[in-house]
C-alpha positions in Angstrom: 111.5 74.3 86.2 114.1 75.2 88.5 114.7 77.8 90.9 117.7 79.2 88.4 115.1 78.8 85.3 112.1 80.6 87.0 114.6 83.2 87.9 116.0 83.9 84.7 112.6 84.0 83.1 110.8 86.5 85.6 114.2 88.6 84.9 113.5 88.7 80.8 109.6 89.1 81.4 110.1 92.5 83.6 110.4 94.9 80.5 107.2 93.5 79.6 105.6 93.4 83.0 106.3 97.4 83.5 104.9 98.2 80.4 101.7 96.6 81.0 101.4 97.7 84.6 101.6 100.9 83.0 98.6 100.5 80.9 96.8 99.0 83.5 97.3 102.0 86.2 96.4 104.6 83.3 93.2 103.2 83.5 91.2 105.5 86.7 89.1 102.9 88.1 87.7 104.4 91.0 84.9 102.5 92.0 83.4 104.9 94.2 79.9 106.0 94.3 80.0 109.7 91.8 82.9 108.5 89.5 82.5 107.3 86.1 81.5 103.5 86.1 83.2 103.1 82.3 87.1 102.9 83.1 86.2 100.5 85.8 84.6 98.2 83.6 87.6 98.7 81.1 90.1 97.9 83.6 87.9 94.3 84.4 88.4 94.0 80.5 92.1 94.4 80.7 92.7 92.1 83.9 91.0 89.3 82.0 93.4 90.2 78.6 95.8 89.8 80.6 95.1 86.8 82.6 94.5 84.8 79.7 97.8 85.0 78.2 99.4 83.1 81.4 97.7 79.9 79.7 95.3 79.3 82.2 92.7 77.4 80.2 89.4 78.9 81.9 89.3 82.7 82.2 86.4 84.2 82.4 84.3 87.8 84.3 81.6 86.4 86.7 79.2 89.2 88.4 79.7 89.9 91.7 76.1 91.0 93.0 76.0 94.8 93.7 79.6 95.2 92.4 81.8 95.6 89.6 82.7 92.0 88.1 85.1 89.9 89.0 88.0 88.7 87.0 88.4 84.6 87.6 90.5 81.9 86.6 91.5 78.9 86.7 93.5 75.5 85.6 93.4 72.1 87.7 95.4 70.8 89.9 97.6 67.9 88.9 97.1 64.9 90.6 98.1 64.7 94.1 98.5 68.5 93.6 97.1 71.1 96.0 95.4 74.5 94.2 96.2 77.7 95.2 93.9 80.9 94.8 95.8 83.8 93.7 93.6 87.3 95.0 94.4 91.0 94.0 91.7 93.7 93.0 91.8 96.1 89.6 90.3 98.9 91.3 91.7 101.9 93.1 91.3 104.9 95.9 90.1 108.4 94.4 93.3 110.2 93.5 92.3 113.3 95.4 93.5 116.8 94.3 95.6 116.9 91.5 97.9 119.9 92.9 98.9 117.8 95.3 100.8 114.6 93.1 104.0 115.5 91.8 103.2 113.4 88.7 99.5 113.1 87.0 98.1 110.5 89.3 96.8 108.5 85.9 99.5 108.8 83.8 102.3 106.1 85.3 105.8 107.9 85.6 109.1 105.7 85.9 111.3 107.9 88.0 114.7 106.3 89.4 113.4 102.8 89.0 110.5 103.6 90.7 106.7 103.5 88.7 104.5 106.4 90.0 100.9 107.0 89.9 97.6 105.5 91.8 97.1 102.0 91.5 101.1 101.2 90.4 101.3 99.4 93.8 97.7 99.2 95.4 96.8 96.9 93.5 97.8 97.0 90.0 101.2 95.8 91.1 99.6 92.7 92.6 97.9 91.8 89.2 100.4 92.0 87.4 102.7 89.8 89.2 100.2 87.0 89.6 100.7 87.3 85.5 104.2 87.5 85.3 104.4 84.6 87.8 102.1 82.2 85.8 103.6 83.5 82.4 106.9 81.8 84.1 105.5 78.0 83.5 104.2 78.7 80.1 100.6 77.0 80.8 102.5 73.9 82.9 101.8 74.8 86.3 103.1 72.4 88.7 99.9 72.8 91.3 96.3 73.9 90.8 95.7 77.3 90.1 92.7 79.7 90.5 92.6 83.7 91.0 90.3 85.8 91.6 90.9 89.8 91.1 88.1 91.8 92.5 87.0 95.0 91.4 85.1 97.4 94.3 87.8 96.1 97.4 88.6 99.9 98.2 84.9 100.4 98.3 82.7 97.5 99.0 84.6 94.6 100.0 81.9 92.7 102.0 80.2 92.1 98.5 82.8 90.1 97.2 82.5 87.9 100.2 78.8 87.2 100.1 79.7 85.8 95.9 82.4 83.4 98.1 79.7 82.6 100.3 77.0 82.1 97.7 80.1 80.1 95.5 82.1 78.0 98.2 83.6 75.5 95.6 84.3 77.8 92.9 86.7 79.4 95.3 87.6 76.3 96.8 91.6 76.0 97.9 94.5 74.5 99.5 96.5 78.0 100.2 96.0 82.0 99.4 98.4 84.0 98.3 97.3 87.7 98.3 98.7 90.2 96.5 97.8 93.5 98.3 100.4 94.0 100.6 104.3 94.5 100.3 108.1 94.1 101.6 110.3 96.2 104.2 112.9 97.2 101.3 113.4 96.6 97.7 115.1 93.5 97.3 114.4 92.0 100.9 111.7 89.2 100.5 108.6 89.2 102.9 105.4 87.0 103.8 102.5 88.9 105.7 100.5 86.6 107.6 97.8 89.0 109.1 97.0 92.9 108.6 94.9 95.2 111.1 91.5 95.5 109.8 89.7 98.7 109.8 86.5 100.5 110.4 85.5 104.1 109.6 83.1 106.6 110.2 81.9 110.2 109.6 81.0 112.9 112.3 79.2 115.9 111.9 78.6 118.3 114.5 75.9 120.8 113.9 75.4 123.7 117.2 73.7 126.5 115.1 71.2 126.9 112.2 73.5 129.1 110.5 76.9 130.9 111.3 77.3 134.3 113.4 79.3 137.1 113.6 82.1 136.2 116.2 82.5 139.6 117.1 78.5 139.6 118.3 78.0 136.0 119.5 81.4 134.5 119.6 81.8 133.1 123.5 78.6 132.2 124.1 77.6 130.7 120.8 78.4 126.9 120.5 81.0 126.5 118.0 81.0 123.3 116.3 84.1 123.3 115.0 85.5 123.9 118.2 82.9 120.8 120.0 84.5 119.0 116.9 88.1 119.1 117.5 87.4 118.8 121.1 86.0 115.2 120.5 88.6 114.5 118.3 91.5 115.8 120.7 90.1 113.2 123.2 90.9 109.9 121.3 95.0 110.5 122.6 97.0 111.3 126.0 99.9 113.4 125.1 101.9 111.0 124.3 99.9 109.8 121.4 98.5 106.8 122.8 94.9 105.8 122.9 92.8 106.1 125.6 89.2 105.2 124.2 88.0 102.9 126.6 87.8 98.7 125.4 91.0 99.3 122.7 94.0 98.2 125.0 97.7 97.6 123.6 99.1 94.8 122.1 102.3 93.3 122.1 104.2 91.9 119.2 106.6 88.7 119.2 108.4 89.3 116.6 111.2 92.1 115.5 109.9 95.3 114.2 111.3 98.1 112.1 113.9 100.4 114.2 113.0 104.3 114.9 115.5 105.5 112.9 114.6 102.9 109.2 110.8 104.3 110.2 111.5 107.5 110.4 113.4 107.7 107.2 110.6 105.3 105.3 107.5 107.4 106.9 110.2 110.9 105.9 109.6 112.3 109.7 110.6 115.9 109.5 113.3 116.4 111.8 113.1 117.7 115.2 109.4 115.7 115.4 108.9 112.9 117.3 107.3 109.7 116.6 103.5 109.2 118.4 103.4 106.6 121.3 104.9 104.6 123.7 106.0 100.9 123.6 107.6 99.1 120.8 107.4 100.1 116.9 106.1 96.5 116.4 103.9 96.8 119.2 102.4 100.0 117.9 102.0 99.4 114.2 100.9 96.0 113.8 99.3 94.7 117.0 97.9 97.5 118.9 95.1 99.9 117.3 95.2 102.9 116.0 92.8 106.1 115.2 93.5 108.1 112.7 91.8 111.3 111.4 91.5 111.7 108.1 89.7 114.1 106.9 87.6 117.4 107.8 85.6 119.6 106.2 85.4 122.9 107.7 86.1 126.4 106.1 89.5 127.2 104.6 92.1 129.3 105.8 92.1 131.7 102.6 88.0 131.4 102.7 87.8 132.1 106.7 85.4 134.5 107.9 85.0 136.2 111.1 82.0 133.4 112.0 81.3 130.9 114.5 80.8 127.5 112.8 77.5 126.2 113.0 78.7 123.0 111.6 81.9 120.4 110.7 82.6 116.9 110.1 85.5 114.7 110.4 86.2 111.6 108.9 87.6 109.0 111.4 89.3 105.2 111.0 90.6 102.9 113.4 92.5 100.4 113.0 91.7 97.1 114.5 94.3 94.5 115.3 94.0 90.3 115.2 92.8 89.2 117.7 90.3 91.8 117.9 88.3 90.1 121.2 87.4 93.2 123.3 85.2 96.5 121.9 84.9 99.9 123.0 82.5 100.8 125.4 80.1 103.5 124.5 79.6 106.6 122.9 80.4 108.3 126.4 84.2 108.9 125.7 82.9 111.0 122.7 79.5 113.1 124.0 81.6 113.8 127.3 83.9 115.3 125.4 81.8 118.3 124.7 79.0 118.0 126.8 77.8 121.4 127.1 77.5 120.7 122.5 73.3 121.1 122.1 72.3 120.6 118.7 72.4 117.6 115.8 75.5 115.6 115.7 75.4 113.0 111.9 77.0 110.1 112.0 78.2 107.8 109.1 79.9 104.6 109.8 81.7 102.3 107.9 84.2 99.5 107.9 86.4 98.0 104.9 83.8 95.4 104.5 81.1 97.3 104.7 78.7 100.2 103.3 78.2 103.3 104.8 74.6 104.0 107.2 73.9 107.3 108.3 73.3 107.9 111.9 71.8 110.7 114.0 72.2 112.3 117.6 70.1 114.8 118.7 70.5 116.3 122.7 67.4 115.5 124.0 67.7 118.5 126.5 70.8 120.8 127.8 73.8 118.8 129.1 75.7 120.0 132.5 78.5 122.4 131.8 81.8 120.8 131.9 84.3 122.1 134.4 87.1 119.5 133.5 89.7 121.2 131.2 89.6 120.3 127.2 92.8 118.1 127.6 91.5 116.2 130.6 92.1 112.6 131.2 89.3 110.5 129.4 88.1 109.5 133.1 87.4 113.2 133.9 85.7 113.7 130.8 83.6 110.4 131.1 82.5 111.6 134.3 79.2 111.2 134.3 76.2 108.2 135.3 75.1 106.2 132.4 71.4 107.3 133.6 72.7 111.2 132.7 74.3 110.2 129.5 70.9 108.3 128.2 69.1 110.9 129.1 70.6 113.6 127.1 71.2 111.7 124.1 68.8 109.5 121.7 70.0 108.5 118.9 67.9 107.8 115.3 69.7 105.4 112.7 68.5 105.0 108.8 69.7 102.1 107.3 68.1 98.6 105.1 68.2 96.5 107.8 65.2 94.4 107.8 65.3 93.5 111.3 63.9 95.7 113.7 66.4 97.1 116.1 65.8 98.7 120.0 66.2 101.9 121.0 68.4 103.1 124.2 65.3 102.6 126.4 65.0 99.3 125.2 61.6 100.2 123.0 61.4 98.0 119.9 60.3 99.7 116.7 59.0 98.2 113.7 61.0 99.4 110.3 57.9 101.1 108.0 58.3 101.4 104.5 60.7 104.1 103.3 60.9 105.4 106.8 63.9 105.3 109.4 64.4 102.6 112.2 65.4 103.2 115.3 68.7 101.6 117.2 71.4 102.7 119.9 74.5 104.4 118.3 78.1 103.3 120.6 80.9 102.3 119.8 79.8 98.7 119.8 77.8 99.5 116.8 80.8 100.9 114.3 82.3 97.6 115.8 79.3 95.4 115.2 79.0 96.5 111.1 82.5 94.6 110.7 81.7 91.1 109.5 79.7 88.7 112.4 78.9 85.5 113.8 76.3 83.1 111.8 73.3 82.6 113.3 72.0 79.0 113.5 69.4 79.6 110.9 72.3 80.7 108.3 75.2 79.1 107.8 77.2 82.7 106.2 80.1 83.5 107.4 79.7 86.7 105.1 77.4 90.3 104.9 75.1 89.7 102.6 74.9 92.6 99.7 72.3 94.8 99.0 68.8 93.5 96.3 69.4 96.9 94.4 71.0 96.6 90.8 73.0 99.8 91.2 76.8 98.8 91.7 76.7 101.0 94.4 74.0 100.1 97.3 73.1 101.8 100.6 72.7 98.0 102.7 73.1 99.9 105.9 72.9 98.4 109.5 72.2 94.5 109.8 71.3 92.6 113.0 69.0 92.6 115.5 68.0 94.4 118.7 71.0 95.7 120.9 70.6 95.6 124.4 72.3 98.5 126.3 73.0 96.2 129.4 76.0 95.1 131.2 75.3 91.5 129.7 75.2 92.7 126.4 78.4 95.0 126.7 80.4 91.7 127.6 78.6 90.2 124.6 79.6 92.3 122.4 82.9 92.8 123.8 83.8 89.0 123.4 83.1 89.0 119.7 86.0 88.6 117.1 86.3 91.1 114.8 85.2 88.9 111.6 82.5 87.0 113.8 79.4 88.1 112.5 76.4 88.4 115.8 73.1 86.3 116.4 
């Protein structure tokens, strides 16, 4: 076919294509621990309907261990051909509260040429272009195809890579093309070579066993909400940069989006400035960034007179490529609000990996901290590493198999239903993003969780962590998709 004839045939197939993505995204599959496992499921049914009527001659669901099935395909390659692997994934984020869409987020609204509702472009949108694509050559395809569409990406993604892993050939292929990202402007064509990764955790500060009446104990009681936002203050300078030690800047090559298309795409309020300094390139697509997104603490309409005895905050960062340095230690946070006492919960995550609870505990009363609450990081980290250990140990559940050491260096056996014991920095919400191989296993992937359920707790993997200079700089010099010894 040629350039004029694919054109002209993705132009008459678009009526059909909106329609369908429009089925597609009515489907809600969430495939998030507590929602309903069916729609997911259905929407794995309707991505292979689909894919077979491109005339690929094998289509076919394969289980993905500990997930939600994959959709796969697949026609060979002509010879002298190369194959490529088309990816997207069928399922999609929770749509949150209702109130807050301007259209029902599961029933697809066309509005000004624009289709509205969750999963119309993350990543419904993907799957169906992969179909309208290979629709194009009506079953002559002029290189080797194969696609894969996942269905737990938002979720779970590390599973999906231990089935690559255990399946090396199936996947097998000359190029990728992934369809989960997108294009500066309608109309204005766009290849993305590499996106920041991510990793994500969850921490809750606990100071009191219940709350109290501020007008009796406020002042001297710890509030936790107020140790909480303190922490969270600390990740920024004023002007919005980062200053967690072991996250430096980057600098992109290439030309990024001006400050005035940005603000108008991001719809900045005017009057508020953007967060920063340096480039827009620089700052969106090769430096990191932390975001807060989420809290749970009382609402304004359900306030009480009460200091908080506990709140959590959900946290992300975003980790740019080359990713060869890590943050230092959980100092930058616990100096933050040293004089907190009390239990302090930790969750981490990354994008490829399952969530494993962690816990602090103050082993006995920190120092007061006479450096103000905005305080350069240095003033608030100011404090020996022998004072920091020994006001915080730190308790970490997980299904690791591997025994892991303690801040003192103690090893501990993992018991049978019981907790193991590890050191919680920032190296570790680092370390959970996929690692090195070790020379007994040739994986470059996690490996999932035995359990049936779709849904498994795998928790921390690896083995002991030494908290010592040498093993900073280890863990410091490993990539971001390098998985550790």
């Amino acid at each position: 076919m040629t350039p004029d004839q694919i054109e002209s045939a993705v132009a008459a197939a678009m009526p059909q294509a909106v329609e369908e993505l429009k089925r597609l995204a009515a489907i809600p599959s969430v495939a998030f621990p507590g929602h309903p496992e069916e729609p997911v499921f259905a929407a794995a049914a309707m991505t292979e309907e689909l894919l077979r009527s491109t005339g690929l001659p094998r289509v076919q669901q394969v289980a993905v261990e500990g997930s939600f099935p994959a959709v796969f395909g697949e026609a060979p390659a002509p010879p002298g051909m190369p194959t490529v692997l088309l990816y997207a994934h069928y399922d999609v984020q929770p749509a949150g509260d209702p109130a807050a869409w301007r259209t029902p987020p599961f029933e697809p609204t066309l509005i000004d040429g624009r289709l509205y509702g969750r999963g119309t472009a993350d990543d419904k949108s993907g799957i169906i272009s992969h179909i309208t694509a290979l629709r194009t050559f009506q079953g002559r395809f002029p290189v080797g195809i194969k696609v894969i569409i996942e269905g737990q990406e938002e979720y779970a993604g590390d599973r999906l890579e231990a089935f690559v892993e255990r399946n090396p050939d199936l996947l097998r292929a000359d190029a990728i093309v992934v369809a989960d990202t997108g294009n500066p402007r309608v109309g204005d064509p766009a290849v993305t070579t590499s996106l920041r990764g991510m990793a994500a955790f969850t921490i809750e500060v606990r100071t009191l066993k219940e709350a109290l009446h501020s007008g009796s104990f406020g002042g001297a009681a710890p509030d936790a909400l107020a140790a909480l936002m303190r922490m969270l203050t600390s990740l920024h300078d004023d002007n919005g940069d980062i200053r967690v030690p072991g996250l430096p800047r980057g600098s992109f090559l290439g030309q990024g989006p001006s400050e005035e298309e940005f603000r108008r795409t991001a719809g900045v309020l005017d009057g508020v400035s953007l967060v920063g300094s340096g480039s827009l390139a620089d700052r969106l697509w090769s430096s990191y960034a932390i975001t807060v997104t989420g809290l749970d603490v009382p609402t304004v309409s359900g306030a009480v007179n009460a200091v908080q005895p506990a709140a959590r905050a959900r946290v992300t960062v975003r980790v740019p490529r080359p990713a060869t340095r890590r943050p230092r230690s959980t100092r930058s946070w616990s100096s933050c609000a040293r004089w907190r006492r009390g239990a302090c919960r930790c969750r981490s995550a990354t994008s490829r990996s399952a969530p494993a609870t962690r816990r602090t505990r103050a082993a006995r009363p920190a120092p007061r901290s006479t450096a103000p609450w905005n305080a350069p990081s240095a003033a608030l980290r100011a404090t020996s590493a022998r004072a920091a250990r020994s006001r915080w140990s730190t308790r970490c559940s997980g299904s690791s198999r591997r025994p892991r050491s303690c801040c003192s260096g103690r090893r501990t056996r993992r018991r049978r239903s019981t907790p193991r014991t590890s050191a919680w920095t920032w190296r570790s919400f680092a370390g959970s993003l996929p690692r090195r191989p070790s020379s007994s296993r040739s994986s470059a992937f996690p490996q999932p969780s035995a359990s049936s359920s779709p849904h498994p707790s795998p928790g921390l993997r690896g083995g002991p962590l030494e908290p010592t200079p040498k093993g900073l700089r280890e863990w410091a010099l490993r990539a971001a998709r390098l998985r550790r010894h």
